[in-house]
N, C-alpha and C positions, 0 to 999 in steps of 0.2 A: 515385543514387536519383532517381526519376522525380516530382518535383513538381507539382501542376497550378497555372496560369495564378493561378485564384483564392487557391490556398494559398498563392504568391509572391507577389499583392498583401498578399496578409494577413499574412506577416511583413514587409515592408515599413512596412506600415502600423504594426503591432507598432511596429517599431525607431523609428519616427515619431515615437512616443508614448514611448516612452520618453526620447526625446531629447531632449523639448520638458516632460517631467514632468506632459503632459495625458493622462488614464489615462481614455478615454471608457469606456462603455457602448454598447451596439448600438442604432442604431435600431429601431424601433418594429415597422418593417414586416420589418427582417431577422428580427426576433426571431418573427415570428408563422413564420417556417419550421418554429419548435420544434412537432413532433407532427405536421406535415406532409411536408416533405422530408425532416426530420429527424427523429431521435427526441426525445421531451420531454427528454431528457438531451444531446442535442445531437452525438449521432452520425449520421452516413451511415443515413437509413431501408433505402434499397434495397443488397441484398445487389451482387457483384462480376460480373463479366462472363461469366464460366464458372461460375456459380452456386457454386464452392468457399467461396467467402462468402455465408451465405446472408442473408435479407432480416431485418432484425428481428420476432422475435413475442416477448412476453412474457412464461415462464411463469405458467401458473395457481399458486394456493397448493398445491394437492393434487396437484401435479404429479408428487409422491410421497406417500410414509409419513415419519410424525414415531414414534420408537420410544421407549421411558420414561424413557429418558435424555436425549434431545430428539436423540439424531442422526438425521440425513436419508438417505433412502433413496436410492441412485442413479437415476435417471429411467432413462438411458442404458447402464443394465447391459446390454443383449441386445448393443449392440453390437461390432464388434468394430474395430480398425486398418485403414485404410486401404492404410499401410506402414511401415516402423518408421526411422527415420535413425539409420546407424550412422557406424564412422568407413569402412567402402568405399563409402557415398554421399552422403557428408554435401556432397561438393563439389558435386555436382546441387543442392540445397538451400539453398546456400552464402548466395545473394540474399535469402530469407526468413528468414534468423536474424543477431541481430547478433554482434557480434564474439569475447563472450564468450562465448555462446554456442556458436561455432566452436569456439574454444581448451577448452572441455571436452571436446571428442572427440579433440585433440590430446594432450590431459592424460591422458584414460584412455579410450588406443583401444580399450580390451578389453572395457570392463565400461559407459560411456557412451551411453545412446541415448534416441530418443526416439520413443515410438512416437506417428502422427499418427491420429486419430479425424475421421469427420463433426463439421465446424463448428454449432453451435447458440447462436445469439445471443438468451437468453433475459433475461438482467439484468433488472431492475423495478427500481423504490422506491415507496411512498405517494403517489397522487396528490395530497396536500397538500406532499410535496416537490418533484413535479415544477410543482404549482403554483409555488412556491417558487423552483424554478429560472428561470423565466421570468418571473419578476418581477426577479430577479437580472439577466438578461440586460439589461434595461434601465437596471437602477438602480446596478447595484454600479458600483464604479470601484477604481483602487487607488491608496494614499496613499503619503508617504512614502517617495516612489522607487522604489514597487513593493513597498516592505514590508510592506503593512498594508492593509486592504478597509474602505470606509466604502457604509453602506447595503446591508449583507449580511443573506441570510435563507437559515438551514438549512442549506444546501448548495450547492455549485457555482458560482459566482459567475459563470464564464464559459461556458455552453455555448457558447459561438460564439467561439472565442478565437483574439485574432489578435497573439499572442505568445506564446513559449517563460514567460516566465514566468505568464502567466496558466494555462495547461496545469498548471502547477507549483500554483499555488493550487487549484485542482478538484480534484487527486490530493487535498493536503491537505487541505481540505474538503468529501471527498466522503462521500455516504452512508454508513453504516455505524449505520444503527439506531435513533441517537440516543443511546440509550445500553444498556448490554451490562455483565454480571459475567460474568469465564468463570476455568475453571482451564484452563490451560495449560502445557506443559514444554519445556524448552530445554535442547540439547544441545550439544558441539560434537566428536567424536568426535576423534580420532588417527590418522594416516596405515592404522594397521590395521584401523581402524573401530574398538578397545575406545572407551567411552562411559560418562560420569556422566550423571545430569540433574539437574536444576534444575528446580523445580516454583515457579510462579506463582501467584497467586491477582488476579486483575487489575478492577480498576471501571474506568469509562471512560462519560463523561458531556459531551453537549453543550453550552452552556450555556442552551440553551432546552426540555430536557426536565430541569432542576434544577424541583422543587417548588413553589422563592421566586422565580423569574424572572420577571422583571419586564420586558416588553416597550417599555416607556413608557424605562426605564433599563437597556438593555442591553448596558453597559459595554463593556469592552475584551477580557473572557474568553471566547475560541472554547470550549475544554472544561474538565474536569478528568480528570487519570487519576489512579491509585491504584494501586501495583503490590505485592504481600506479597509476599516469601519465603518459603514453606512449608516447604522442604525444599533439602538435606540438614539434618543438624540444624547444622553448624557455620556456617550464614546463614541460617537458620530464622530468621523476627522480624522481620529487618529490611521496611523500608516505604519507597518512593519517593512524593512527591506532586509532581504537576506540576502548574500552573495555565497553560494555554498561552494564549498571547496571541495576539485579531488581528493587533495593532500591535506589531511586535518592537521595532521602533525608538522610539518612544514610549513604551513600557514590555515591558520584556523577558522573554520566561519565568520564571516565580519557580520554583523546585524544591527542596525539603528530605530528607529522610533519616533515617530515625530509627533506629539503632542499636542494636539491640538487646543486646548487648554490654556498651556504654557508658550501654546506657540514656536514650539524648540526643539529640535533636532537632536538626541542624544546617542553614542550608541548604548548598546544592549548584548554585553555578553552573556546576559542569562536566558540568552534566547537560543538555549543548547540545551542536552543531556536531563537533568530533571527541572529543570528552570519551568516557572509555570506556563501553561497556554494561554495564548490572549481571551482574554474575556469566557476563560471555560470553570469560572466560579471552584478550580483549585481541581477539580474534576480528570486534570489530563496534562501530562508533562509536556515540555517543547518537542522531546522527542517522540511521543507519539501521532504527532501529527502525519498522515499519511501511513496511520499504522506504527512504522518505522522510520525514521530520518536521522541523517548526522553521523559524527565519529564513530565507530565501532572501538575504539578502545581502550573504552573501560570494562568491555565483559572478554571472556573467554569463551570462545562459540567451538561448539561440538555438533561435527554434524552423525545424527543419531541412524540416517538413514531414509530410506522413502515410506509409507504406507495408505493405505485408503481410506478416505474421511468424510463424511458428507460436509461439503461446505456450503455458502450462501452464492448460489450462482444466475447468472441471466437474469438478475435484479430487475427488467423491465418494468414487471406492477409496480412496483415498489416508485418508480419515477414517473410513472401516470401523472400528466398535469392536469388532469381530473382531480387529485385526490388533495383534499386540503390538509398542512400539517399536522392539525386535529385527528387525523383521520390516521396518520402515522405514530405517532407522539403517547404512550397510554404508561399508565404506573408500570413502575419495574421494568418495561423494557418496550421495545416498538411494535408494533402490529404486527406478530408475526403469520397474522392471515395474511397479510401482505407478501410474505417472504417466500424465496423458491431456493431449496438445497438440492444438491446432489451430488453423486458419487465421483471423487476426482483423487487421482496421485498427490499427493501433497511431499515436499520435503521437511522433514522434521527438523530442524536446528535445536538446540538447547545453549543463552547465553548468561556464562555464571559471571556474577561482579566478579572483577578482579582484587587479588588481596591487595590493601591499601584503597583499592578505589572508594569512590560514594556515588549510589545512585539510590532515589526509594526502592528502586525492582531491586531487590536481592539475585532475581534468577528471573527468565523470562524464556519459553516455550514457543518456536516460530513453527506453523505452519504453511509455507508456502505452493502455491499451485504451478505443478512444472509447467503449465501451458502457459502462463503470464510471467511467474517468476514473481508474483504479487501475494505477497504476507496475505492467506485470509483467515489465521483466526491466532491471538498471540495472548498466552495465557501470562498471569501477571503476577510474582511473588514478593510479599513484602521481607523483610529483615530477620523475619522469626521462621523464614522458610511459609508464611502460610500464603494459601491461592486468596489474592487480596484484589485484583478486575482482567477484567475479560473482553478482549479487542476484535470484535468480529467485523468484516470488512463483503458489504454487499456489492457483487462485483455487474459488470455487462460488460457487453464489445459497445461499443463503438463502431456499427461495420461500417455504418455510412464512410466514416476515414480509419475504417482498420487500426483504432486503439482501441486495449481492452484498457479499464480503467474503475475506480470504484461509483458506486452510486451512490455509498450511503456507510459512512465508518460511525461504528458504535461502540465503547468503552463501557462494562457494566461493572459497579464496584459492590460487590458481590456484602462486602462490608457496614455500606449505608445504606441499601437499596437505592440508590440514586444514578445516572446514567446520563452520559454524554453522545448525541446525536450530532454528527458533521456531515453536510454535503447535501443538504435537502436542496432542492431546486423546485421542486413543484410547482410552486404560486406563483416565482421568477417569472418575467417579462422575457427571460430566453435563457436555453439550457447553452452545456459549452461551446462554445467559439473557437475550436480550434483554427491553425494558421496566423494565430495572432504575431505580426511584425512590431520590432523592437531596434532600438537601439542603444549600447552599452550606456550612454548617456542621460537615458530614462528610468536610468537603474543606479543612480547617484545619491547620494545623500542629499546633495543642494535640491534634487528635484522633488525629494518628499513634500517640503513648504507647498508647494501647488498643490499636489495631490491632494495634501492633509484639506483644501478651503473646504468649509461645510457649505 
């Protein structure tokens, strides 16, 4: 992969810093690139050399229809494919996709493809984020080895990042609302496609859109989540709380469980690193929830550089509340008539387990999109070095409130033919509710019991 000059000082410089435990911030004058060469989120402003990347523009809010259930209309409906990559040309294409993504057309040469659409690099947030961010750019730094952000605001800590692990912090810190209620279903189908789901009811909160936030005391909690079971009835009740931390190493995710069952409030430390997913039939670690989540250190992250990737973007079809999960849901992997790729920058990371550590990932492949800063496709290696699943992440804006965000995270384990589907909405009574208000109090342990009543 073809590096530039600048991107090889800058992981350089990275490895520098890490080596010496001085975690700077960008100077002054690099940072005023942000909104100028760059975008205020700290992508490449100017699109690629054949125009197949195009320039940044930001969509409007209205850039569609918001419909009574709050889903988003497609902007990009009239369009059609470019070309579709199957497995009789996927080796033409071979440079632009990574590894696991290859091995899905090897997996299912018959039924895998991907069709590629005109690129359109609209992402936005709140200009009090992007203010935010470049305030960030100057001030944040990282503590702790790398595990922990001091002088952090809102989001993104590093637009200008001149390390695999700082790239790793933006994914985890990036935009997404502030905070959000949404229902959501999870599936993980069967080599033939038959399928249960698992229905969500999920909060998920900043810690500076909480009520009682206190800027003056803005402790050590990034967010809160809040996860129900809804459904089937035999895990109906149960409730997950996580209180995630800046600083893992200085104090570590707290997480409980409430039991519906038992009636009982327990915590749950293994609601980290590879500890299982709730109700994802073994199918998907804690930490890949959201793609990526949690401490960073048990791997060692390299950052490899930037290159160009067809990923899964402007997911619109794909959240048609037309479409029933039937309709998404098919052997080996999801409908990918449904699916719309295209040509984007991505940052490559590469994170190796650390010696001594334990995780099932031996080694794991980030690709992330400079426009969002959001993991979209995170290849998965087991212990023997081999490619063992494959995390590909369907993304949209959100323009109506300027989050970009996923539509539809999918984990394929390339091992069992069996695959894990998160974030369906379709058949949902409403898609996400962003601006949801909170109080640190709602995010208690004592308060899961209420939650939990079936």
């Amino acid at each position: 992969m073809k590096i530039t000059k600048s991107l090889f000082h800058a992981g350089v410089l990275g490895l520098s810093l890490l080596a010496t435990g001085v975690m700077a911030a960008v100077p002054a004058a690099e940072a005023d690139k942000l909104g100028k060469s760059l975008t205020p989120m700290g992508a490449e402003m100017a699109g690629n050399a054949d125009g197949s990347i195009p320039a940044w523009k930001p969509m409007a809010k209205n850039a569609g229809t918001v419909d009574s259930k709050g889903f988003l209309s497609d902007p990009y409906a009239s369009e059609k494919p470019l070309f579709t990559i199957t497995k009789q040309n996927v080796d033409q294409y071979k440079d632009k996709l990574s590894p696991g993504q290859y091995a899905m057309f090897q997996r299912y040469p018959d039924t895998f493809k991907m069709p590629v659409y005109p690129s359109h690099r609209g992402a936005t947030v709140p200009d009090d984020v992007f203010a935010a961010i470049k305030k960030n750019a100057v001030n944040t730094t990282l503590v702790s080895g790398g595990n922990g952000l001091e002088k952090f605001d809102t989001a993104v800590p590093f637009p200008i990042p001149k390390s695999g692990l700082e790239v790793i912090w933006n994914h985890i810190t990036r935009y997404r609302g502030g905070s959000v209620t949404r229902l959501v279903t999870q599936a993980t189908p069967q080599p033939n496609g038959s399928f249960s789901l698992v229905y969500f009811q999920d909060q998920f909160v900043f810690r500076d859109k909480m009520k009682d936030y206190d800027p003056a005391n803005p402790g050590n909690i990034l967010f809160y989540f809040k996860q129900k079971v809804t459904a089937p009835a035999r895990l109906a009740g149960t409730v997950l709380l996580v209180h995630e931390t800046l600083d893992q190493v200085k104090e570590p995710r707290a997480a409980w469980i409430y039991n519906a069952g038992q009636r009982r409030v327990r915590r749950a430390p293994q609601v980290s690193y590879d500890g299982p997913g709730t109700a994802a039939d073994g199918l998907r670690t804690s930490d890949n929830l959201d793609m990526y989540n949690g401490a960073p250190d048990r791997y060692d992250w390299k950052l490899e550089g930037k290159k160009e990737m067809y990923i899964a973007s402007d997911s619109y079809k794909l959240d048609d509340p037309k479409l029933k999960y039937a309709d998404i849901l098919k052997a080996g992997h999801i409908n990918q008539d449904l699916t719309r790729y295209e040509l984007r920058r991505v940052w490559h990371v590469v994170a190796t387990l650390k010696e001594g550590q334990r995780h099932i990932y031996a080694k794991r492949d980030f690709y992330i999109d400079e426009d969002t800063w959001q993991a979209a496709v995170i290849d998965h290696y087991d212990g023997r070095n081999q490619l063992w699943r494959v995390a590909e992440a369907h993304s949209q804006d959100y323009y109506n409130v300027q989050v970009p965000w996923y539509t539809l995270e999918t984990l394929y384990d390339l091992q069992s033919g069996r695959y894990l589907a998160l974030g369906m909405k379709n058949e949902e009574k409403s898609a996400y509710d962003f601006g949801f208000t909170a109080t640190t109090s709602d995010f208690t342990p004592a308060a899961l019991r209420q939650d939990g009543v079936r």
